[in-house]
ZAMI-646298 format. One record per residue: x, y, z of N, C-alpha, C in turn. Coordinates in pm, whole numbers, plus 50000, padded with zeros to 5 digits. Each point is the difference from the previous one (the first is absolute). Last residue first. Example, Ala and Ser with C-alpha at 12.3 -4.5 7.8 and 13.67 -1.06 7.14 Angstrom:
BEGIN
512854977550708500825011950006499235010950073/500294942849993499115011950000500905012050000/
//
This chain:
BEGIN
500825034950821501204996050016500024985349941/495495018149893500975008550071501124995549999/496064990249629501164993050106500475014750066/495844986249589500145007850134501204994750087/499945009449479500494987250099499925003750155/498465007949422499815008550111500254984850123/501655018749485499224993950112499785004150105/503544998449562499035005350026498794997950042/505564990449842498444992050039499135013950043/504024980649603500125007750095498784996050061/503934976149686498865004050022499565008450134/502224948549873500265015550036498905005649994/501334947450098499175008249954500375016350039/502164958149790500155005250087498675011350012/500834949249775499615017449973500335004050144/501164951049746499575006450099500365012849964/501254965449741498674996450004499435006350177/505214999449894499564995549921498004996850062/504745035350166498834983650032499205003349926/503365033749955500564985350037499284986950069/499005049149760499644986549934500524987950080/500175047350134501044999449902499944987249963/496565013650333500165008049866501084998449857/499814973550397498654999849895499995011349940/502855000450306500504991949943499104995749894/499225035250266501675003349948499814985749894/497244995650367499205011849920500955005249861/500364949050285500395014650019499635006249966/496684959849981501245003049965500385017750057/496944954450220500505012449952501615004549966/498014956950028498775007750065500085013749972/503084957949955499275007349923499135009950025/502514974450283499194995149959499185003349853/503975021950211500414985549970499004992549994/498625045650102500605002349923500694985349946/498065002650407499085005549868500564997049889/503214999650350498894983749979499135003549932/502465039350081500734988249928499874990149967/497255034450237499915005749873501144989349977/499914999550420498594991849979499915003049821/504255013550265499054986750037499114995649939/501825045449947500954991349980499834986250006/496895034550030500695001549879501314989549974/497605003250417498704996749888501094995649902/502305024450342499094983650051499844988649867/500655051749991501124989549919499714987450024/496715034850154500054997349826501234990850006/499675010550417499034985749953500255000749853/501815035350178501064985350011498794989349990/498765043049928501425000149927500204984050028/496385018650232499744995749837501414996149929/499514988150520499415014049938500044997549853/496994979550079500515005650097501334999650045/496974989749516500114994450133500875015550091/497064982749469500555010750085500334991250146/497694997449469500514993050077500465012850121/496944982149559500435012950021500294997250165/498864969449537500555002050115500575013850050/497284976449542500885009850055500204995850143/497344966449795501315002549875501015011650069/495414966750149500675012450005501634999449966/497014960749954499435014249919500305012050020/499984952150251498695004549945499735012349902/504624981650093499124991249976498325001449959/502995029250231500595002149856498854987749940/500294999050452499295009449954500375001749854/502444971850189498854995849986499325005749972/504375011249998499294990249864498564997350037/502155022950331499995010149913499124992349869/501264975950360498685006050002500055011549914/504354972650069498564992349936498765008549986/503635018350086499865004249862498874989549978/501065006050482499335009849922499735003549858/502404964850207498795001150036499305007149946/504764998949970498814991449905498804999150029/502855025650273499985001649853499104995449903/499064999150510500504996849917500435006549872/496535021450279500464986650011501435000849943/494935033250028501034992850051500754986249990/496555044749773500594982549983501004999850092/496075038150115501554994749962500254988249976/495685041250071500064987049965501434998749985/497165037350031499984996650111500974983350023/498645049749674500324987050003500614993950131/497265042050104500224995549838500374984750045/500705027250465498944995149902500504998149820/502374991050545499665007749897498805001849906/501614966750380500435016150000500225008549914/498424955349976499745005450153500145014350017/500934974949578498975009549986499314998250173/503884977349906500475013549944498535004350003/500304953450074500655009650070499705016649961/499024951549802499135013450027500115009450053/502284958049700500085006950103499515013950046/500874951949667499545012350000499065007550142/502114954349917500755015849921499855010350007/496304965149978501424995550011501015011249990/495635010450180500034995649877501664994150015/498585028250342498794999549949499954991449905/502525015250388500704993149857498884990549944/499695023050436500105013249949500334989749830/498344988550488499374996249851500535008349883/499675027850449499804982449954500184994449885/499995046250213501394993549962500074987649940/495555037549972500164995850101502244990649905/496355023649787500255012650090500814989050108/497884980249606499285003050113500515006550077/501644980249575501115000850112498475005650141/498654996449539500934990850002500904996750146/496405036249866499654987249990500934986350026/501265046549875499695000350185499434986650052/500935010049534501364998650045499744995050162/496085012149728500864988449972500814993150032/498315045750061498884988850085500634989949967/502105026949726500835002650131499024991350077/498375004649568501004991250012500595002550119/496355021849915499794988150034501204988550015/499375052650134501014991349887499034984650015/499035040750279499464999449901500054987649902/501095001750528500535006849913498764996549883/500994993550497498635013349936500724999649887/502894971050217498284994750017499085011749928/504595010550074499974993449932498404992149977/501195019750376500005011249925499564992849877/500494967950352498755012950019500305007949894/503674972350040498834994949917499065005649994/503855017750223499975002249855498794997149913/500114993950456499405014649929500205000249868/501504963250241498505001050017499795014249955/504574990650007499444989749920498115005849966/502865016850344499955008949908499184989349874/500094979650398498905013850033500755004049874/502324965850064499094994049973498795013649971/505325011749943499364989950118498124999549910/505155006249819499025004949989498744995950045/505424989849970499045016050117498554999649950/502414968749672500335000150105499795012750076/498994977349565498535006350040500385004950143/502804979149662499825011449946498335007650097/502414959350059500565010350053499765016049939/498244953849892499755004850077500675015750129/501434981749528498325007150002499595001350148/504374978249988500255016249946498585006649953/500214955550145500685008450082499875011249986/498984973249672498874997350085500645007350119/503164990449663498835008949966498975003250077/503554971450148500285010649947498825010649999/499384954949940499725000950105500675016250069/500384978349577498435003449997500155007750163/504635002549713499184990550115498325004550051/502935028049706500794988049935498714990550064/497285039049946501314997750106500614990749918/495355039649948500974982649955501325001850024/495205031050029500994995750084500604985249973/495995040949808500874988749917501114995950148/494875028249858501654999250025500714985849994/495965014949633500194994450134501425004550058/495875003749563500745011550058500334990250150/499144986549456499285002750149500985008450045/497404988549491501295005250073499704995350126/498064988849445499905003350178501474998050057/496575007049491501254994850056500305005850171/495424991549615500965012050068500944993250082/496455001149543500564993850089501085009350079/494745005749753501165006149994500584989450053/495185006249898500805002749857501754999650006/496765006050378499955006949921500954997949861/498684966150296498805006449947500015012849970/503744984950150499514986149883498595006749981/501775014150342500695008749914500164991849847/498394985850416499255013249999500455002949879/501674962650167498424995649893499505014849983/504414996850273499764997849800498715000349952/500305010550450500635013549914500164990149841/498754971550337498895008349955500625011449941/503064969350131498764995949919499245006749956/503175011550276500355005049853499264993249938/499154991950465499925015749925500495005049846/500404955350202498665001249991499565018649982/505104980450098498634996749863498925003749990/502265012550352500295010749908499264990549916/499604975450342498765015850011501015006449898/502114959750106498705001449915499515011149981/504095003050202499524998149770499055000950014/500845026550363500424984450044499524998049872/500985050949987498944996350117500704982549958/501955047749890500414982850057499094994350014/498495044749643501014998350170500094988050031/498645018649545499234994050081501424999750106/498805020049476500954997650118499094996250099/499775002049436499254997850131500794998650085/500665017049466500384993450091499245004550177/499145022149515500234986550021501144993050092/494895026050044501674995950047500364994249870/495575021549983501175004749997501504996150017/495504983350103499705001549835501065011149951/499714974850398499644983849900500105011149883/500815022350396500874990949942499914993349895/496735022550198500885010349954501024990649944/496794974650268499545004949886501035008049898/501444989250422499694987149916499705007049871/499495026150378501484998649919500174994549908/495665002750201500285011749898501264998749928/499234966350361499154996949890500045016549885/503674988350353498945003849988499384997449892/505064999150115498844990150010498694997050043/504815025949733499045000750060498964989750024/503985024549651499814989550088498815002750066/503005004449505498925006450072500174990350093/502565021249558500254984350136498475007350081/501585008949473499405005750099500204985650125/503465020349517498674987650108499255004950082/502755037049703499904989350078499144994850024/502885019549573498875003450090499554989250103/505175010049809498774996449991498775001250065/501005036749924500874991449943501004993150074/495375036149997501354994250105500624988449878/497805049049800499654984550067501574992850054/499085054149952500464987249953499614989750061/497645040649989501265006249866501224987850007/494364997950141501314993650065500795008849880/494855009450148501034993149914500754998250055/494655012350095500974998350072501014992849870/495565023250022501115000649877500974997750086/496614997250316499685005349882501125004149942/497984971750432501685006049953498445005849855/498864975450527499255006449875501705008049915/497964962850448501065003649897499845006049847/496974978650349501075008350071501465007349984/496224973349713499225005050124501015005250093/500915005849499499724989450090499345006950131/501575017049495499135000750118499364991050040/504245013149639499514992650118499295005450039/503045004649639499235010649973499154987150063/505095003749802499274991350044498785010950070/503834988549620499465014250027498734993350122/504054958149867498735013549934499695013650098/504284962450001499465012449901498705007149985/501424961350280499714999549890500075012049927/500375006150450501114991749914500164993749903/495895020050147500815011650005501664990649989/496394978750066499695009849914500505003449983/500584978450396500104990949884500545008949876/498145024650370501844996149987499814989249913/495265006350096501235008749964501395000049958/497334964250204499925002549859500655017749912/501024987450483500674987949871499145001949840/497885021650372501465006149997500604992949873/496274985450163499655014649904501335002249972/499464967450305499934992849858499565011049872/500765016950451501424992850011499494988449850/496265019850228501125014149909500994992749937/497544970350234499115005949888501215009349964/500864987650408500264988349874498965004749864/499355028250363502034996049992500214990949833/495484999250251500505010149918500955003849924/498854966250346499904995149887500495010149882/500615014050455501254985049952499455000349819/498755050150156500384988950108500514987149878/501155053450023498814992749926499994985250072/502535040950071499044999550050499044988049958/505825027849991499074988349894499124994650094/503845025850166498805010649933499134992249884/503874985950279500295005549878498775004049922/499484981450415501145005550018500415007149863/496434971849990499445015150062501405007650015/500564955549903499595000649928499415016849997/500834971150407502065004749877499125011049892/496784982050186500275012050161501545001149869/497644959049836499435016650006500665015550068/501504950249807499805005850097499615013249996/501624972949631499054988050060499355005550212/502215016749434499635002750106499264989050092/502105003449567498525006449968499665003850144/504804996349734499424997350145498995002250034/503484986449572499075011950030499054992350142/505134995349750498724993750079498915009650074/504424992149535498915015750085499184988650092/504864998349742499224994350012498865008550085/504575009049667499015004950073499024984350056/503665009049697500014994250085499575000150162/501535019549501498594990849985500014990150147/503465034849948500394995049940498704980549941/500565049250225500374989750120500414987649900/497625041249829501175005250128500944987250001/495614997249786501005006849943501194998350101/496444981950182500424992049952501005006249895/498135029950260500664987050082500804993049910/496615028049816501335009850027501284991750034/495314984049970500894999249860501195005249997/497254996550387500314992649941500804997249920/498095037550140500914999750075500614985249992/496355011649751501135005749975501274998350060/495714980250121500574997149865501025008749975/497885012150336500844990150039500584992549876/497275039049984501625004150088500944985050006/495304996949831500835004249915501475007250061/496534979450261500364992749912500835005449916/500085022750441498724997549878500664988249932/500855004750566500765005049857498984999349892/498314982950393500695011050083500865009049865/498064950350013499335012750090500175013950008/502644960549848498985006949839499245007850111/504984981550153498654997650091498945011549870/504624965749999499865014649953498354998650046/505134975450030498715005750094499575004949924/503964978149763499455012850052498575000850060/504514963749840498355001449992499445009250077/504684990549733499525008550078498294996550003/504794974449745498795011050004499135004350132/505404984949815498904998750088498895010349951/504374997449812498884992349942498625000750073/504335027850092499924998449902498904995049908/501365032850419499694987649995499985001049858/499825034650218501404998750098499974981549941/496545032049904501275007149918501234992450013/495704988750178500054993549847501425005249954/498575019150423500474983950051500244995149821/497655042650061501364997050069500774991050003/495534993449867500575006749919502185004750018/496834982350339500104989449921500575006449829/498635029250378501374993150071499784987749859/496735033949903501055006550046501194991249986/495564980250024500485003549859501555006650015/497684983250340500734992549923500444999449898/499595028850492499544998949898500364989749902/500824993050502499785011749952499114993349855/497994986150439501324999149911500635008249891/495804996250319500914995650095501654995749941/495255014449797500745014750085501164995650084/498954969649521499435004750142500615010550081/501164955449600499225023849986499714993950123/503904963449763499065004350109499425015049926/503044968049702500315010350107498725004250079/502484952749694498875007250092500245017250071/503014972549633500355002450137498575004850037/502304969349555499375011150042500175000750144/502034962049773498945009449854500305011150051/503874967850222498604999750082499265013949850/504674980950077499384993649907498245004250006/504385011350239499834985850066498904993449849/501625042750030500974992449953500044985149988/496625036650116500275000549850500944992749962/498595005750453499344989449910500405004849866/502945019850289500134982350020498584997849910/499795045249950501594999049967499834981750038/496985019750198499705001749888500974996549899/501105008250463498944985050018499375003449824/503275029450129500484990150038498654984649942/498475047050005501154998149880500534983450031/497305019450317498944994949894500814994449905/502825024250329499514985550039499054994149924/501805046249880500784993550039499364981450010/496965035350019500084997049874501424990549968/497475000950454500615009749926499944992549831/497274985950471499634998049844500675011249942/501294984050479498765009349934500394997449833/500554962750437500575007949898499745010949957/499304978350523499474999649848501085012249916/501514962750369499755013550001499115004349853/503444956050179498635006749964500045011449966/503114960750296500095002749864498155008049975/502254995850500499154999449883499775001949875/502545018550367500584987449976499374988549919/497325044050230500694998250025501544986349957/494705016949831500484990450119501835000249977/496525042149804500714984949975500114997450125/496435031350107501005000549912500744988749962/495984989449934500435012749987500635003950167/499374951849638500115009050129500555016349970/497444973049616501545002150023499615006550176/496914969249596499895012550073501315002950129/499964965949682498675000549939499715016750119/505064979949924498894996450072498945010649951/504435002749844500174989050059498664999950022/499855044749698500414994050128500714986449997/497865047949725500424987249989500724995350120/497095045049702500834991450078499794984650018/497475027349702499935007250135501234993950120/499654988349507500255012050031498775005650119/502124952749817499535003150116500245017949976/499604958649598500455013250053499575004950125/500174951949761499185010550045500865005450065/500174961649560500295006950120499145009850067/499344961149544500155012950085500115001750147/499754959549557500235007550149500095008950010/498404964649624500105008750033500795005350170/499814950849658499045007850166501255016249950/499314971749533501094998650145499205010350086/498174966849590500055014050044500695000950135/
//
């Protein structure tokens, strides 16, 4: 089975560095990008050429919309699919099944949906959704059985504890109907996963600790009767020269003194997410120690929150640790760097050719038109939930 990849869509913008001087520096390659439909085009357009399934698109008040700009973006593209934010708080199950089926009409079955159960409250009030963490996750396994229902064809007729429909239909099912991706690392998430995903996302954390989480998401989902296939979510910085790479992550943290660091982590500390406690776990708010694992580089979650994590190195470096994780069981890759256009070629040109001369992965083009023998490409659409910001 050939590794999956996906890209990420910066629709709140895009930079050189993890947070951009305001105003530019003078003779200074920089300045932030804004997320036109022009520049999404460019960087959607290279992973569809470079070979890359799908593209991550972010929800939050800090980006635009993903249904809107990723629909936009399907007109201007041929294969790529689209993984759409989508937050079950706030829309019914049955708007979203539709708006589903419509997608996947329109666009040519190349919809992917990541549903965002929420991992912050105060965001979560912003769009007029009150219920707290565990709750979330209760609706959010109401939701899926809904929308299931309802892409199956049936007349569907729900009363859940936060989710009540009566003669909910569809006048069309999506074609094809999609997977479900789910993420999260809470004991409720867990649960939701084991009896809805099929596929589990999990953020960079160092193998072991991803093994030992998809451990328990299998035995969960072994005791329901089920198996489930896994993803991660990391940035990515690879150079011809390891030593290259390690330049260019640390430069991605350049103006950003020690006091903004310490708030980011203060803010980041009250969070809900168990998986963001995760991210904060790794790096301690502090510069030290930042290459937590071979490669793998903690940088990026100083100054930000969601995925916090970057393979640095080498070309080969990084396809080694791609295999390794592949090793315990993650098959998708959902990738991103700074700014996105020219790391995507980094990646696309460097590190996707040694994959690719190992076997590891075939083109998406090329498995389809049979030219490797005893490997699948995997298509298909997703539907989940992937707490990530940028």
């Amino acid at each position: 089975m050939s590794i999956v990849f996906h890209w990420f869509l910066p629709t709140n913008g895009d930079g050189r560095r993890l947070v951009e001087p305001e105003p530019p520096v003078p003779g200074v390659a920089g300045g932030s990008r804004p997320a036109t439909l022009s520049y999404l085009t460019q960087i959607t357009a290279a992973a569809e050429d470079l070979g890359f399934e799908g593209a991550l698109t972010p929800a939050g008040p800090w980006c635009d919309d993903a249904w809107i700009t990723t629909m936009a973006l399907a007109q201007r593209t041929r294969r790529l699919k689209f993984l759409v934010a989508f937050r079950p708080g706030v829309t019914s199950p049955t708007l979203a099944a539709q708006m589903s089926a419509s997608y996947q009409f329109h666009s040519g079955g190349r919809l992917l949906l990541n549903v965002v159960t929420g991992g912050d409250s105060a965001e979560q009030h912003s769009y007029g959704d009150w219920l707290g963490k565990d709750d979330r996750y209760v609706r959010c396994g109401e939701f899926l059985d809904v929308v299931r229902g309802l892409w199956a064809g049936e007349v569907v007729d729900y009363d859940g504890t936060h989710i009540k429909v009566e003669g909910g239909a569809l006048g069309r099912q999506p074609d094809p109907v999609p997977p479900v991706y789910f993420a999260g690392s809470s004991p409720p998430a867990l649960a939701i996963a084991a009896k809805h995903a099929d596929v589990y996302l999990t953020w960079g954390e160092p193998p072991e600790q991803v093994a030992e989480k998809l451990d328990r998401v299998r035995a969960l989902a072994a005791a329901e009767g089920r198996t489930i296939r896994f993803g991660i979510r990391l940035h990515v910085v690879s150079r011809d020269r390891a030593e290259d790479a390690w330049a260019a992550a640390n430069a991605l943290l350049d103006g950003i003194s020690d006091e903004e660091i310490a708030k980011v982590h203060a803010r980041m500390a009250t969070t809900e997410s168990e998986g963001q406690k995760r991210m904060l776990a790794l790096h301690g708010g502090t510069r030290d120690d930042l290459e937590i694992a071979p490669n793998l580089w903690a940088g990026v979650g100083l100054a930000r929150g969601g995925a916090g994590t970057a393979l640095v190195g080498s070309h080969t470096e990084v396809a080694d640790r791609i295999e390794e994780y592949r090793a315990i069981g993650i098959d998708e890759f959902i990738l991103s760097g700074y700014p996105h256009l020219e790391e995507l070629y980094w990646f696309g040109e460097g590190v996707l050719p040694v994959l690719e001369g190992r076997g590891s992965w075939v083109r998406p083009e090329a498995a389809a038109e049979g030219m490797h023998t005893g490997t699948v490409a995997q298509g298909g659409v997703a539907f989940g939930v992937v707490p990530d910001r940028r």
